[in-house]
VEXDO-994667 format. One line per 4 residues: number of its first residue (from 0); their letters; for each residue x negated, y, z of C-alpha. Coordinates in Angstrom, 1 decimal. Example, Ala and Ser with C-alpha at 12.3 -4.5 7.8 and 13.67 -1.06 7.14 Angstrom:
% VEXDO-994667
0	AS	-12.3/-4.5/7.8  -13.7/-1.1/7.1
This chain:
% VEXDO-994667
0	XXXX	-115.0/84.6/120.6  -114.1/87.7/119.0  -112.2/89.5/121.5  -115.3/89.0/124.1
4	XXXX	-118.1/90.0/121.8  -116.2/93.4/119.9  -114.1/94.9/122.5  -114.9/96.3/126.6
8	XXXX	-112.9/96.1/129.3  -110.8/98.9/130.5  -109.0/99.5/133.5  -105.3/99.5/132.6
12	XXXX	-104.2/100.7/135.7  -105.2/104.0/134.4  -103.2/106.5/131.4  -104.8/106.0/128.3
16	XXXX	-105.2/110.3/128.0  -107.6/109.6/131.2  -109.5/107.2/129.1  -110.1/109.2/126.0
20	XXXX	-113.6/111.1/124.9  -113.3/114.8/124.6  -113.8/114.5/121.0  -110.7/111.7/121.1
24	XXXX	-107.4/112.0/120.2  -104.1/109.7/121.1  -102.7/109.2/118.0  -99.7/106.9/118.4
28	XXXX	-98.5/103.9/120.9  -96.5/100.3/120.7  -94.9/98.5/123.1  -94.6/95.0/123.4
32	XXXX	-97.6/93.5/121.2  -99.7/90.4/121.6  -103.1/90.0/120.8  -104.5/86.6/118.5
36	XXXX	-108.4/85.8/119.1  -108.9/84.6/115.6  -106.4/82.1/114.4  -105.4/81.7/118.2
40	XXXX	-103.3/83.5/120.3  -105.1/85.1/123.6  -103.4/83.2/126.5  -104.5/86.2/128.5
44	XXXX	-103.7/89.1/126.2  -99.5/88.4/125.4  -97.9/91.0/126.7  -98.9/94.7/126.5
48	XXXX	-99.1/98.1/125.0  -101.8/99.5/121.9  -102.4/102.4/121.8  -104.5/103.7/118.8
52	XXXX	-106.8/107.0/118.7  -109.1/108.8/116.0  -112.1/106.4/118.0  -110.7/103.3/119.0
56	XXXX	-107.9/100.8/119.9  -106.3/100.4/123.2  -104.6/97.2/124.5  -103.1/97.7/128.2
60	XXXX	-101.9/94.3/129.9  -98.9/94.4/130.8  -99.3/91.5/133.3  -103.1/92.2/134.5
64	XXXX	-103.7/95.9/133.8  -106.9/95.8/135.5  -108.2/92.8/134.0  -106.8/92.0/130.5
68	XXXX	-107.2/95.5/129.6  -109.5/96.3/126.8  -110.8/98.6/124.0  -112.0/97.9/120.1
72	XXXX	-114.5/100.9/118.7  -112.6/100.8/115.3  -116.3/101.3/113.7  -116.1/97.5/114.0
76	XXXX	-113.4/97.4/111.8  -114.1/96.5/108.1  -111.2/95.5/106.6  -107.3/95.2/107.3
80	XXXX	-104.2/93.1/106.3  -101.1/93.3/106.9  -98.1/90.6/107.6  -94.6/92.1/107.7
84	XXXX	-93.4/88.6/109.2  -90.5/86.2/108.4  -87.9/84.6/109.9  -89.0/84.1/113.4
88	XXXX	-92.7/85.1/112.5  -93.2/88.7/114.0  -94.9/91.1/111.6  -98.7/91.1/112.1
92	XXXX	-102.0/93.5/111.4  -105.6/92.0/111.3  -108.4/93.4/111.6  -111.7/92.2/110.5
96	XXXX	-114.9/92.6/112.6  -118.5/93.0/112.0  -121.0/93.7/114.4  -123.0/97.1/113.3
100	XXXX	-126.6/96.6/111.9  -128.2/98.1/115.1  -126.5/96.0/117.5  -127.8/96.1/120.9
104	XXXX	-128.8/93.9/123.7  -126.7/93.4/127.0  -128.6/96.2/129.1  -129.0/98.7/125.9
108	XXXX	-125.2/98.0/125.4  -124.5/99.4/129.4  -126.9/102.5/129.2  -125.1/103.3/125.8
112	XXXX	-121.8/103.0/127.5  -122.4/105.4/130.5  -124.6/107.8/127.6  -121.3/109.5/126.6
116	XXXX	-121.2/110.6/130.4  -124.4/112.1/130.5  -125.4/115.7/130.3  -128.6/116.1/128.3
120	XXXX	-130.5/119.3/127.2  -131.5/119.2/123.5  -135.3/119.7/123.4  -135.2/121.7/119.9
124	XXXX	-132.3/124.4/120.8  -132.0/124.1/124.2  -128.6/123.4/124.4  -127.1/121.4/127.5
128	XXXX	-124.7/119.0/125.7  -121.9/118.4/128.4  -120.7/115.5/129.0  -117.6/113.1/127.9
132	XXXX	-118.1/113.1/124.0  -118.0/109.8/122.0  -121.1/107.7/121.9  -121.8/109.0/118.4
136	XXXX	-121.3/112.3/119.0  -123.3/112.0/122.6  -126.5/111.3/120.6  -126.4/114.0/118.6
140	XXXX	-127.2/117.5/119.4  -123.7/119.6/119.3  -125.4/122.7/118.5  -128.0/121.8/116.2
144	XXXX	-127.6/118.3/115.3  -130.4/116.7/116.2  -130.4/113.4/116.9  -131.5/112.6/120.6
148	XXXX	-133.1/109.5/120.2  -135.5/111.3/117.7  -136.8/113.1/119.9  -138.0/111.8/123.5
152	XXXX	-135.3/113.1/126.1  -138.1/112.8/128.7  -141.9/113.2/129.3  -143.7/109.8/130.5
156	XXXX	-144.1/109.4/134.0  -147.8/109.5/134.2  -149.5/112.9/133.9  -150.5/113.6/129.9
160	XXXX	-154.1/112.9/129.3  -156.0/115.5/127.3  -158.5/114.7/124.7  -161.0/116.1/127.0
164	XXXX	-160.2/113.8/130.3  -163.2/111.5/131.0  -162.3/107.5/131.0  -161.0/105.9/133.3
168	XXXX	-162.1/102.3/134.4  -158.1/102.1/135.2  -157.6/102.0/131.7  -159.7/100.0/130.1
172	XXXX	-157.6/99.5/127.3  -157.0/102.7/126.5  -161.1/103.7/126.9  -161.3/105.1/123.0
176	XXXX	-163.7/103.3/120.5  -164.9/103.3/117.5  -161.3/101.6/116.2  -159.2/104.2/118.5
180	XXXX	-159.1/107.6/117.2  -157.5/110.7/118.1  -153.4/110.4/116.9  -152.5/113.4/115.0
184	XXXX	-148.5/114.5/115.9  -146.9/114.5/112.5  -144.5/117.3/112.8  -147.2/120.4/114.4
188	XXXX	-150.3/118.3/113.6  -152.2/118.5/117.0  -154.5/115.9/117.8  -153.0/113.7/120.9
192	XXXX	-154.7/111.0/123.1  -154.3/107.8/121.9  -152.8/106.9/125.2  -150.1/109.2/124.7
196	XXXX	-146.6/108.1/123.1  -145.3/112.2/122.3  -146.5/114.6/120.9  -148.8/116.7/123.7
200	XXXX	-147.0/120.3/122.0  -144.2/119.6/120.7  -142.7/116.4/122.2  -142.3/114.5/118.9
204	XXXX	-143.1/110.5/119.0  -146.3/109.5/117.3  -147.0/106.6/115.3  -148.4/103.6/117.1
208	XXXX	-151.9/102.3/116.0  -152.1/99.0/114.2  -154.2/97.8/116.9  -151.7/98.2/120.0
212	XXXX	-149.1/97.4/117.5  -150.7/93.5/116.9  -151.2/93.7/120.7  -147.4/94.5/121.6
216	XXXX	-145.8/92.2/118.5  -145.5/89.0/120.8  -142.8/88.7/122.8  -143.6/88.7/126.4
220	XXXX	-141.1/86.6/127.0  -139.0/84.1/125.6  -135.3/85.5/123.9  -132.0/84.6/126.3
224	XXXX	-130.0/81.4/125.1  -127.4/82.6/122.8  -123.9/82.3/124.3  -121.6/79.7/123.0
228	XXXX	-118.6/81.8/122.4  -120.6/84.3/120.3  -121.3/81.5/117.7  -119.7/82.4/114.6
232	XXXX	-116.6/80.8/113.5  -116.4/77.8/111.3  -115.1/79.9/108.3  -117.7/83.0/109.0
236	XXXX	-114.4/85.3/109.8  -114.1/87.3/112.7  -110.9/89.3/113.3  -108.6/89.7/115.9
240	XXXX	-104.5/90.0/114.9  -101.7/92.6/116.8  -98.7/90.6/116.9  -95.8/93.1/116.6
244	XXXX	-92.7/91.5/119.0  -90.3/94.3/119.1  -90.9/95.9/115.8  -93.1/99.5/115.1
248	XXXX	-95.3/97.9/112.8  -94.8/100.2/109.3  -95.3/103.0/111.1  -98.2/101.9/113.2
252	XXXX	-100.1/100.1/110.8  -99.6/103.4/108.5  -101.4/105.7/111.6  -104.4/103.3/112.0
256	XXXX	-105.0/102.9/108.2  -105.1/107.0/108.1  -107.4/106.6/111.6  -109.6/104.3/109.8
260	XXXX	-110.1/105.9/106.9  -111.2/109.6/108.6  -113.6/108.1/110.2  -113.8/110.5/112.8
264	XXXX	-116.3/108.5/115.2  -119.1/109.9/112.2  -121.0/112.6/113.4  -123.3/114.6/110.7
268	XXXX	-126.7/114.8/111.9  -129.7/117.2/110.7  -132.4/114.2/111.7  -131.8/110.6/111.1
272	XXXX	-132.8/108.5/114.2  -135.6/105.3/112.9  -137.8/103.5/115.0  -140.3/103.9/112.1
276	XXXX	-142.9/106.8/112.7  -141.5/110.4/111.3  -142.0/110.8/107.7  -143.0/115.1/106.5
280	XXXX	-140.2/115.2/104.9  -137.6/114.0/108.2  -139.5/116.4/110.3  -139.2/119.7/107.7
284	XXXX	-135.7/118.8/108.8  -135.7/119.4/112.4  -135.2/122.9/114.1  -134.0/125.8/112.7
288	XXXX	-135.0/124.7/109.0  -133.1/121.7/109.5  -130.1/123.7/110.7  -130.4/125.6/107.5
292	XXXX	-130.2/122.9/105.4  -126.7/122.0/106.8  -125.6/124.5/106.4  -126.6/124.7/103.2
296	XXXX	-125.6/120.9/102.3  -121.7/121.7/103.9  -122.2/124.7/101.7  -122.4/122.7/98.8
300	XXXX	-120.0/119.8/99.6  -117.5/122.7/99.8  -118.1/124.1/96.5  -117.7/120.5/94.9
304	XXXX	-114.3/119.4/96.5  -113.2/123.0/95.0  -114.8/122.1/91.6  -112.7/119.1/92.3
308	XXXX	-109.5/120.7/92.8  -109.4/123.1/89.8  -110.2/120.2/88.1  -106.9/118.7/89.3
312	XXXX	-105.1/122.2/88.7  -106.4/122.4/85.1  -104.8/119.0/84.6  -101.1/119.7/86.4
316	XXXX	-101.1/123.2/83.8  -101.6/120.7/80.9  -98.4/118.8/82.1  -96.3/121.7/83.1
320	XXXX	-95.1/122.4/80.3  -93.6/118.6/80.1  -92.3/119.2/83.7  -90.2/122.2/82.8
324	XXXX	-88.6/120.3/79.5  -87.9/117.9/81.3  -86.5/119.4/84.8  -84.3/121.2/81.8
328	XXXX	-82.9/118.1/80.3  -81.9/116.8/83.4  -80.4/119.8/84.7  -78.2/119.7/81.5
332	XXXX	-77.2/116.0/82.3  -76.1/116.8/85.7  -74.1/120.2/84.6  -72.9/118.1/81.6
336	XXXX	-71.5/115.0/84.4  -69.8/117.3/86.8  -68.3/119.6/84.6  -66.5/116.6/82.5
340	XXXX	-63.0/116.4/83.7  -61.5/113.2/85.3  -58.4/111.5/84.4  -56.0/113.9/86.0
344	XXXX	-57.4/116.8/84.2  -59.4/118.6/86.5  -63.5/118.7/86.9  -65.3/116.1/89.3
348	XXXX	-67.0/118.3/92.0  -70.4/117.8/92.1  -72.2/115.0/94.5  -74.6/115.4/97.3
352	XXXX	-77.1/113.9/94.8  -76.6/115.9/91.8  -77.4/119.2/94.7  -80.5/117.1/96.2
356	XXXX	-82.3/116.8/92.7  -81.6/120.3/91.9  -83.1/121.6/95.0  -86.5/119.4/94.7
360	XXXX	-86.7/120.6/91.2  -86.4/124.3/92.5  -89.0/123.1/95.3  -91.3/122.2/92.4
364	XXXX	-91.3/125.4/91.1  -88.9/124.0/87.8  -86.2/127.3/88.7  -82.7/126.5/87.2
368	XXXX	-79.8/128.4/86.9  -77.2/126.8/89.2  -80.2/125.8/91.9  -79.9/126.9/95.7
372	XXXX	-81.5/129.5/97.1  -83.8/128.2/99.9  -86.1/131.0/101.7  -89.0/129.2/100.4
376	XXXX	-88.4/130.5/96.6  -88.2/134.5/98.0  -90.7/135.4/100.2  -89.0/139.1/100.2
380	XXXX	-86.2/138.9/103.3  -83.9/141.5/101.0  -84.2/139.8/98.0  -83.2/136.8/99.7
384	XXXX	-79.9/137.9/100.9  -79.4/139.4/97.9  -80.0/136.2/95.5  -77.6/134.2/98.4
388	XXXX	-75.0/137.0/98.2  -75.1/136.4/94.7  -74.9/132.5/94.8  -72.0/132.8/97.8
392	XXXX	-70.5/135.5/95.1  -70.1/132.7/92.9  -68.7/130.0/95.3  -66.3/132.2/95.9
396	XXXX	-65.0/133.4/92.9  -66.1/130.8/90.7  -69.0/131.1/88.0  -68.5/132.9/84.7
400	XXXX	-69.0/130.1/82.1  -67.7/127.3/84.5  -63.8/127.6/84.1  -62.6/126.9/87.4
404	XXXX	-62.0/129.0/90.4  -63.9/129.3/94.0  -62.7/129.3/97.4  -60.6/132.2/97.3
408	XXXX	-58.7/131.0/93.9  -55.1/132.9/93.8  -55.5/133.6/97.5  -56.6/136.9/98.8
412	XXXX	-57.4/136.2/102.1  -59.7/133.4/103.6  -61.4/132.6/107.1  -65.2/132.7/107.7
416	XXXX	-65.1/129.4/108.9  -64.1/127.8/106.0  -66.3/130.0/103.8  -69.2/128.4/105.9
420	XXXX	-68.3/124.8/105.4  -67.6/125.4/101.8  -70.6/126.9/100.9  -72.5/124.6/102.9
424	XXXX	-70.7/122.0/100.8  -72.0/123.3/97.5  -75.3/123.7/98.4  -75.6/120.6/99.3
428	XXXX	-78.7/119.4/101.3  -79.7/123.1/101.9  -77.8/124.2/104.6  -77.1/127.5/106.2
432	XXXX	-76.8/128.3/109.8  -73.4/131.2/110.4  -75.6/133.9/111.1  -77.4/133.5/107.8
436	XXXX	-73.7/134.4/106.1  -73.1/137.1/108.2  -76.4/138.7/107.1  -75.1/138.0/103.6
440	XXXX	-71.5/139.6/103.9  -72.5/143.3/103.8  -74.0/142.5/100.5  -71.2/140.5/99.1
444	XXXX	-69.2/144.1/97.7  -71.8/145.0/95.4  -72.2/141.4/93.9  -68.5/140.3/93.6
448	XXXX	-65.6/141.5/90.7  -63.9/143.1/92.5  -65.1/143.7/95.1  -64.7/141.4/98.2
452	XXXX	-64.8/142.5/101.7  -64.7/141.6/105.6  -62.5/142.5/108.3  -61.5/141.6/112.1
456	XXXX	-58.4/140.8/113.0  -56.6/142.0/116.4  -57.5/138.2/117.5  -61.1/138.4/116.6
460	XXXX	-60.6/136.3/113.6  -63.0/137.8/111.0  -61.8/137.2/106.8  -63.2/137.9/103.5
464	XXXX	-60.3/139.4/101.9  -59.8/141.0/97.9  -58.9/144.3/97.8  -54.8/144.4/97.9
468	XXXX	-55.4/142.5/102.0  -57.6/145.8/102.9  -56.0/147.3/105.4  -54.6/150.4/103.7
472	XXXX	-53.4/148.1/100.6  -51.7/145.8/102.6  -50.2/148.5/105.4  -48.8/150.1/102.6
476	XXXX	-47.1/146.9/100.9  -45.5/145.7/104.2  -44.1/149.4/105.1  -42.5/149.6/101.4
480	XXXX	-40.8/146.2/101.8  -39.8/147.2/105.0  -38.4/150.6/103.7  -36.7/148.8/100.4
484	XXXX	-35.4/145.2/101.6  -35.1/145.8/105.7  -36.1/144.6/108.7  -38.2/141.0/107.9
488	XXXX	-39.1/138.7/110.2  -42.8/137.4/110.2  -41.9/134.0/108.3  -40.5/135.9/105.9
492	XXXX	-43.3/138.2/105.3  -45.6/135.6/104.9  -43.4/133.8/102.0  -43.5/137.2/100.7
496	XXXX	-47.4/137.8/100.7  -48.3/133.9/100.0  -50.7/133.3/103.3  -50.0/131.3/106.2
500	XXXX	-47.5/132.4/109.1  -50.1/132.7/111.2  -52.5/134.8/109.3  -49.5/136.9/108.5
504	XXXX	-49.1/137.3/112.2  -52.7/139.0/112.4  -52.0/141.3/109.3  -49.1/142.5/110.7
508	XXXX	-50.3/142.9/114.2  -53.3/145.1/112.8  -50.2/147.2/111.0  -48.7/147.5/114.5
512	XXXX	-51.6/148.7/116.4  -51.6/151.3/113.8  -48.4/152.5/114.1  -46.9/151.8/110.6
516	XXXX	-44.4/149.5/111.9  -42.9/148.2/115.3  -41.1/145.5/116.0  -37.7/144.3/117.5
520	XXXX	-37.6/141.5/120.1  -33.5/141.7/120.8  -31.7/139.5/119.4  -33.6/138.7/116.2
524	XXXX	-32.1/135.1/115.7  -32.8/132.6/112.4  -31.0/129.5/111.1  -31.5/126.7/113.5
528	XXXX	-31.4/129.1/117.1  -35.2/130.1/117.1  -36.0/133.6/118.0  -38.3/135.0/115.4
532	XXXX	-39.9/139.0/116.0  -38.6/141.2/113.2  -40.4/144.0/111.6  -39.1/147.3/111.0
536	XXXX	-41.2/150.3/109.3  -42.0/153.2/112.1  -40.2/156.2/111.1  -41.6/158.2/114.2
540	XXXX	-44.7/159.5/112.8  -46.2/161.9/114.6  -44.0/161.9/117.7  -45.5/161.4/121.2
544	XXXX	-43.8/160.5/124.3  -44.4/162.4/126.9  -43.3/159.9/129.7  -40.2/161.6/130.9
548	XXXX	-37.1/160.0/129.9  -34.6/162.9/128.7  -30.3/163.2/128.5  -28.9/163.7/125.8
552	XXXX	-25.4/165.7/126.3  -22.7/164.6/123.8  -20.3/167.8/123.0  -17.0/165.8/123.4
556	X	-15.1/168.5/121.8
């Protein structure tokens, strides 16, 4: 069966991260999946986790962790489908399986599986690779890129024989005649015993002789019975299928695609491994000169994938000039829709779509008038707050060429707070944080007619205010009121400046705490028996009490 012949047991009982190469990444995990042999479902493999990395892919039992745990090398993996399910049909992925063209044998299969915990010293560099790495990168050299199977990892365990060693009757079949010749190392050209399998010098593997070669081609003994379940299928198709029961499927299915398309179990070599005899040309390849010729061939592949994307630059430049007609055209639509008045008379305020489209066009690069400002556009922090001053300038006071009025309209006062959400209204997808506006106020003056500015009130409400609500305009105001009409209560005062009663509570308070007016708490009553403060102007300017309360003698004559 599939499942038996492509994947390995695990032990579930341990986190995947603890199962991972060094070279391995965890990329992303689902719950609740069952696995399908084939066509079949796995009786043993129903409930668990996948979990799928840059190598492979996990499944974790839920039921037997230790077990029914295994792992699928995704090299295995040729093709893919996927099943988004109906009905009562969960969605499903398959996978389709191949065994690799250098498949192994049982025991070759186990030494390969403990090689990527090996430390091994690379023979041509030097270099102890450490242990943990992926099987493909384990056989390769990390520093140079050698292969290690191209080069023998250790010397043979019987002392090398010289060319000058006598015979020995021990080997009888190695005694040289006139058919066995001296075996010249292809890579340094030294002349080796015939006995000897590597190079003498330099460690490289010789060629075999035709003659031990006919001696070694039978088999020495006859091939183990081929297992029942690894007979192929009826229909030639191996795969195995990820049932999806509770859903994560798009975005799974989308992560292993991407993981399966990097191929990141491919490790570049400078050697290629063959059980053929070294050719000239493979072993000009090896050492420092084939390090060189990396380098040179990542050099290269460089150059053409930047060939590649001018190529696609060149291209976009033709079309730009099409981009920007036609991010105009639509920007007219869109001004064209929302500045068209409704049935009542007055102009439709512009939708949260209308906004989006114009910020992606600005995102593009397509800049149009009535676009927000993002940080993205500016990379100068000044200019910035400048160009948002300028936009909040507008929301505020309304554009030139638009014919209606912003936030502040015939008012002459207005909270920050509903500044903020305003703004935040007409930008539309692209919102501000509050400390963003406040970095903006101090340039509001110089980009608003007239000028708008801030202030804090007694309370700690801050306002954006026109210039008759500045303090000295509207101190002034209230005390000649005061001086012309009377005392005026605080109701009153507000009818009189057009703001709420409690923002004319503020403004007045701020008057108070300068001394332009004071107020009287006795007996100030209104039409329906509230008490209500009244103001009068302070006509004790520059008098100071001195704390001591003093007679005054009446002459009664």
């Amino acid at each position: 069966m599939s499942l038996r012949r492509f994947t390995k047991s695990v032990d579930g009982t341990i986190p995947v991260q603890a199962l991972l190469y060094n070279d391995e990444e965890l990329l992303a995990s689902q719950d609740g999946l069952g696995i399908y042999d084939g066509a079949q479902k796995s009786p043993n493999h129903q409930l668990g986790t996948v979990h799928a990395t840059t190598h492979r892919l996990f499944f974790l039992s839920a039921v037997k962790p230790r077990a029914y745990s295994f792992a699928l090398d995704l090299d295995l993996v040729t093709q893919t489908d996927y099943y988004a399910g109906l009905f009562k049909s969960s969605a499903k992925v398959t996978m389709y399986l191949s065994a690799p063209a250098n498949a192994a044998g049982p025991s070759q299969a186990s030494a390969e599986a403990d090689e990527p915990f090996a430390s091994w010293e690379c023979e041509v560099c030097g270099y102890r690779n450490p242990p943990g790495r992926s099987p493909a990168a384990a056989r390769v050299c990390g520093l140079c890129g050698v292969p290690r199977d191209s080069i023998p990892s250790s010397r043979p365990s019987t002392p090398p024989l010289s060319s000058s060693l006598p015979a020995s009757s021990s080997l009888p079949s190695l005694r040289p005649t006139s058919d066995t010749q001296e075996r010249p190392c292809p890579a340094c050209t030294f002349l080796n015993h015939p006995a000897l399998q590597a190079c003498e010098i330099c460690g490289t593997a010789l060629p075999i002789p035709p003659s031990i070669a006919a001696s070694q081609s039978a088999p020495s003994s006859r091939p183990a019975s081929p297992d029942l379940d690894d007979e192929e299928p009826e229909d030639g198709v191996r795969m195995i299928k990820l049932s999806f029961r509770k859903g994560g499927d798009k975005a799974f299915y989308a992560v292993l695609r991407r993981s399966l398309k990097s191929k990141a179990w491919v490790v570049p070599s400078v050697v290629r491994a063959t059980t053929a005899p070294p050719s000239a040309e493979q072993s000009a390849a090896s050492g420092i000169n084939g390090i060189l010729k990396a380098v040179e061939s990542n050099a290269e592949g460089r150059s053409a994938n930047m060939s590649e994307a001018f190529q696609d630059l060149e291209a976009l430049m033709v079309k730009a000039a099409d981009m920007v007609r036609l991010a105009g055209d639509l920007n007219e639509r869109l001004t064209a829709v929302t500045a068209a008045p409704n049935a009542l008379g007055s102009s439709v305020p512009e939708p949260e779509e209308a906004t989006f489209i114009r910020s992606s066009l600005a995102q593009l690069g397509l800049h149009i008038s009535n676009t927000p400002v993002t940080q993205d556009m500016i990379q100068d922090e000044r200019r910035w707050l400048e160009s948002l001053a300028r936009e909040l300038a507008a929301v505020l006071q309304g554009g030139s060429g638009s014919g209606r009025g912003g936030l502040l309209r015939d008012r002459g006062v207005i909270a920050l707070d509903e500044v903020w959400g305003g703004w935040n209204r007409a930008r539309g997808v692209a919102l501000l944080p509050p400390d963003t506006l406040l970095q903006v106020i101090p340039h509001l003056a110089g980009r608003t007619d007239p000028p708008i500015g801030s202030r804090e009130l007694p309370s700690g409400l801050r306002v954006l205010h026109t210039p008759q609500f500045a303090p000295a305009a509207f101190a002034a105001r209230l005390v000649g009121l005061l001086a012309l009409a009377g005392p005026k209560t605080t109701t009153e005062i507000a009818t009189e400046e057009g703001v709420p009663v409690a923002l004319a509570t503020e403004l007045v308070a701020a008057v108070e705490n300068d001394g332009e007016v004071c107020r009287d708490d006795g007996a100030s009553m209104i039409k329906g028996g509230d008490v209500e403060t009244r103001w009068w102007g302070n006509i004790f300017h520059g008098v100071a009490w001195d704390g001591q309360r003093q007679s005054v003698e009446v002459d009664s004559a």
